[in-house]
C-alpha positions in Angstrom: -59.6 -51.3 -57.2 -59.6 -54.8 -55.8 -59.7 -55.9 -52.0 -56.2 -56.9 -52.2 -55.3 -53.3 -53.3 -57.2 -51.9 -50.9 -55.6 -53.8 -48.2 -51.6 -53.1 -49.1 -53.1 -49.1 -49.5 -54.2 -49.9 -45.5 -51.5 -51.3 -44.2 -48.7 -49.1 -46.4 -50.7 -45.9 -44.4 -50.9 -47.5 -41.5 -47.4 -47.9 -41.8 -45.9 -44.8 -42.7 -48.6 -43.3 -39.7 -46.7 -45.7 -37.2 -43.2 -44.5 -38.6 -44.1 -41.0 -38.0 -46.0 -41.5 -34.6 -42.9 -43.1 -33.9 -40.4 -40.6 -35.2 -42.4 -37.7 -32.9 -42.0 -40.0 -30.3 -37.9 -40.4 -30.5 -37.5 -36.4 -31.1 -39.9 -35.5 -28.6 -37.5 -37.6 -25.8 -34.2 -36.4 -27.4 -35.7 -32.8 -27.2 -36.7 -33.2 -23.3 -33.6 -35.6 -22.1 -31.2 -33.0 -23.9 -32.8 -29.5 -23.1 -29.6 -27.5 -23.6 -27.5 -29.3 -26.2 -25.1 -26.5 -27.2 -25.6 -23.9 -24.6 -24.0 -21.1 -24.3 -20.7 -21.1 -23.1 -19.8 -19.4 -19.8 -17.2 -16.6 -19.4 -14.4 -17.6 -17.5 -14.1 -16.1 -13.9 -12.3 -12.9 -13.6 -8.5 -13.6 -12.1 -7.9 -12.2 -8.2 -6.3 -8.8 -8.9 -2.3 -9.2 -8.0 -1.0 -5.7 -7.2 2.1 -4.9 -9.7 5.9 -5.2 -9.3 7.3 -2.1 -10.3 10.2 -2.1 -8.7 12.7 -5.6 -8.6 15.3 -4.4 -5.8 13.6 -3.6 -3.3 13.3 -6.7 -1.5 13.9 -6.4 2.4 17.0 -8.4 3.7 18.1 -9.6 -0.5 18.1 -6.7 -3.1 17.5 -3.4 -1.4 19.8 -1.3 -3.8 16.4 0.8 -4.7 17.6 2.6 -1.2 21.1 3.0 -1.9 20.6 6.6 -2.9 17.8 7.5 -0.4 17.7 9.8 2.3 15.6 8.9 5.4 14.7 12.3 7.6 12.7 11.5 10.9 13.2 12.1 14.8 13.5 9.6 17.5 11.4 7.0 15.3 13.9 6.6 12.4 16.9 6.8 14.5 15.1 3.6 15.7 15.5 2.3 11.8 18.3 3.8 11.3 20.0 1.8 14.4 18.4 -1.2 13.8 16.9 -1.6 10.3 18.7 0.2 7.5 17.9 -0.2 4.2 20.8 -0.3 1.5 23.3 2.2 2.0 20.9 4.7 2.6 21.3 8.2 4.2 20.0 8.6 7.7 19.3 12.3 8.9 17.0 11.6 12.1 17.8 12.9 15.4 15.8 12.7 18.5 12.9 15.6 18.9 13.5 16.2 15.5 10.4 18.5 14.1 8.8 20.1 10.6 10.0 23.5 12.4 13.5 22.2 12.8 14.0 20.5 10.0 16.3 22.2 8.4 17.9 23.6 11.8 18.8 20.5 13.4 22.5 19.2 13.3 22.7 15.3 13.1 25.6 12.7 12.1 25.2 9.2 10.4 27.8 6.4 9.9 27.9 8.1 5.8 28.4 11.6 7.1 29.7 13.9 9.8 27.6 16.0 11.7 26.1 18.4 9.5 22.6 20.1 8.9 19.9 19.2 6.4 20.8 21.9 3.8 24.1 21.3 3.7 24.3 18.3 3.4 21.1 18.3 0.6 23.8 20.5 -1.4 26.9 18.0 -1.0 25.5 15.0 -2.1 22.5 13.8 -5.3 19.4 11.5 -3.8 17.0 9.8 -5.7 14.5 9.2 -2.6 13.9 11.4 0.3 11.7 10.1 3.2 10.3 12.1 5.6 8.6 10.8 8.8 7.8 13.7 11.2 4.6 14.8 12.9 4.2 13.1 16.3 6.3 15.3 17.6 4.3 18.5 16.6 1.0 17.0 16.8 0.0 19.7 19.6 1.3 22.8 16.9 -2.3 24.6 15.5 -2.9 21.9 12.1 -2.8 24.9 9.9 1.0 26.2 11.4 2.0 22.5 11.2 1.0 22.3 7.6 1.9 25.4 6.3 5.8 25.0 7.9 5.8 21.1 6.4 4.7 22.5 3.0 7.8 25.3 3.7 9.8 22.0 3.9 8.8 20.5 1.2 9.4 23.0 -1.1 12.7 23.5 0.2 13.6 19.8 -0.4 12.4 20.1 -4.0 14.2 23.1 -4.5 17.8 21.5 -3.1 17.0 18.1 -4.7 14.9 18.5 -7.4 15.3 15.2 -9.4 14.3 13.2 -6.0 10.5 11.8 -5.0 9.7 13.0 -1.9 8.0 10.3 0.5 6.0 11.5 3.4 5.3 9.0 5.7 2.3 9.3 7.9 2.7 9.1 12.1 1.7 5.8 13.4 0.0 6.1 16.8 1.2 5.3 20.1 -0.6 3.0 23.1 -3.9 3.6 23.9 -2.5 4.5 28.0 -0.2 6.9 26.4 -2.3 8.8 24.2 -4.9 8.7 27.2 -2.6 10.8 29.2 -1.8 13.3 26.4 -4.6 14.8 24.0 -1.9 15.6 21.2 -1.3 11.9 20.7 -5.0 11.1 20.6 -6.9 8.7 17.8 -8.5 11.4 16.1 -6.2 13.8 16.5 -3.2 12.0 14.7 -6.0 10.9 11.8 -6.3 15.3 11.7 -2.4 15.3 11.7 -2.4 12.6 9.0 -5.2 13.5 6.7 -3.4 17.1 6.1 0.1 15.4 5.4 -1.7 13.4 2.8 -3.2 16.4 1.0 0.1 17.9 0.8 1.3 15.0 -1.8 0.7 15.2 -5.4 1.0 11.9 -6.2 4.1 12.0 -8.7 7.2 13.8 -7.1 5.4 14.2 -3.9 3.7 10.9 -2.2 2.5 9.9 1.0 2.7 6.6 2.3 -0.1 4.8 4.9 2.0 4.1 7.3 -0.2 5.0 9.9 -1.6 2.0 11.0 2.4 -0.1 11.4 2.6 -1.9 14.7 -1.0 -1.0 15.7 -4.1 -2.6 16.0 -7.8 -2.3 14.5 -8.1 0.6 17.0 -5.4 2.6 15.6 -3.0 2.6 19.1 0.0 0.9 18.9 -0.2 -2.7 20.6 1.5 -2.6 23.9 3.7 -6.1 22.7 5.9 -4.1 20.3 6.5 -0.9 23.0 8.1 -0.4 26.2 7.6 3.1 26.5 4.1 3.1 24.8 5.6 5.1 21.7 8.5 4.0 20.2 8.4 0.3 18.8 11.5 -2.2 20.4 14.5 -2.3 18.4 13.7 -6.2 17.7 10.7 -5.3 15.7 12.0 -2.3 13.5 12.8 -4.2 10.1 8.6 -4.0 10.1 8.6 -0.7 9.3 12.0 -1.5 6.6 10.2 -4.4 5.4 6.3 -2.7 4.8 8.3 0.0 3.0 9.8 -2.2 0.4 6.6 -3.5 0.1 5.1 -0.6 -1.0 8.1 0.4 -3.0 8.1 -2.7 -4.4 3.6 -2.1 -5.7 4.9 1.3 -6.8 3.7 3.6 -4.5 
């Protein structure tokens, strides 16, 4: 092979050397400047849970025709509602003192219905709803009397009404001062009164309702700016409790 051969071998493998060096080179910065060329893609973020509308009319103060077949049974507290705060053209049967032992004892009137007593008046007419709040009352009775009779009551209601849901609606405290000067209206005490209501519930037909902690605060007393006797909220601020209950209605509880 001449010298002039030899030399276009040289240069032709130095070239194709370069062209490789210079290939590593370019892939070696494309490799490093773009680590993550297709990575994998991320899941999207879970969506904030919304609770569910079940029910459509049961909107406080527009479409409250859920309630227009409901009965409401309560002492002093839903003659409060009752005066201030109906819902639909629902049945009121609340009457001041009103307890689980008298339920079905008790005479009482409404604007829908003379006066008349509780099992009458379950025999007259068809409900849908029945809502009981009762308890505070009777928070001194022994937890086990008070249970058992409210249980008697329950079953009575079924019995006279038995295509309705039952809603029991747990006692919301009273003022700190107030429940200082009586033990039967203490904290703990109403939680004891409250925690055996709830267990009396099955959930379907029977239901209780948290209403426990309406017009108080973290403590669990009742804040002295919706109370002038310490126990019974001002008429001004009773579409609360309408309202909260068409919210919770509204979730399907």
């Amino acid at each position: 092979m001449g010298t002039f051969q030899v030399g276009l071998l040289l240069i032709g493998t130095f070239a194709l050397l370069l062209a490789l060096s210079v290939g590593n080179v370019a892939c070696s910065y494309h490799n490093d400047d773009n680590p993550n060329e297709y990575p994998d893609p991320q899941p999207e973020p879970e969506p904030e849970p919304v609770p569910p509308v079940v029910v459509t009319n049961a909107v406080y103060g527009q479409d409250e025709s859920f309630f227009d077949d409901a009965l409401f049974i309560g002492d002093s507290r839903m003659v409060n509602v009752a005066n201030y705060a109906r819902l639909g053209n629902a049945d009121y049967f609340a009457d001041v003192g009103m307890t689980v032992f008298k339920m079905f004892s008790t005479t009482a009137s409404d604007k829908n219905f003379g006066a008349t007593d509780l099992g009458s008046l379950l025999r007259s007419k068809r409900y849908s709803h029945i809502f009981v709040m009762l308890g505070l009352n009777e928070a001194g009775y022994p937890l086990g009397n008070l249970f058992d009779t409210y249980q008697s009551d329950l079953e009575q209601l079924r019995q006279l009404q038995p295509d309705a849901t039952i809603y029991i609606l747990k006692v919301y405290g009273v003022t700190a001062d107030v429940a200082a000067g009586n033990p039967s209206f203490a904290h703990s005490r109403l939680t004891a009164v409250n925690q055996g209501f709830a267990e009396l519930a099955d959930g379907d037909r029977i239901r209780c309702l948290d209403s426990d902690t309406l017009f108080c605060g973290d403590d669990g007393f009742m804040l002295p700016e919706y109370t002038g006797d310490g126990v019974h909220p001002y008429g001004k601020f009773a579409y609360q409790f309408s309202q909260w209950l068409c919210e919770q209605i509204t979730q399907g509880k």
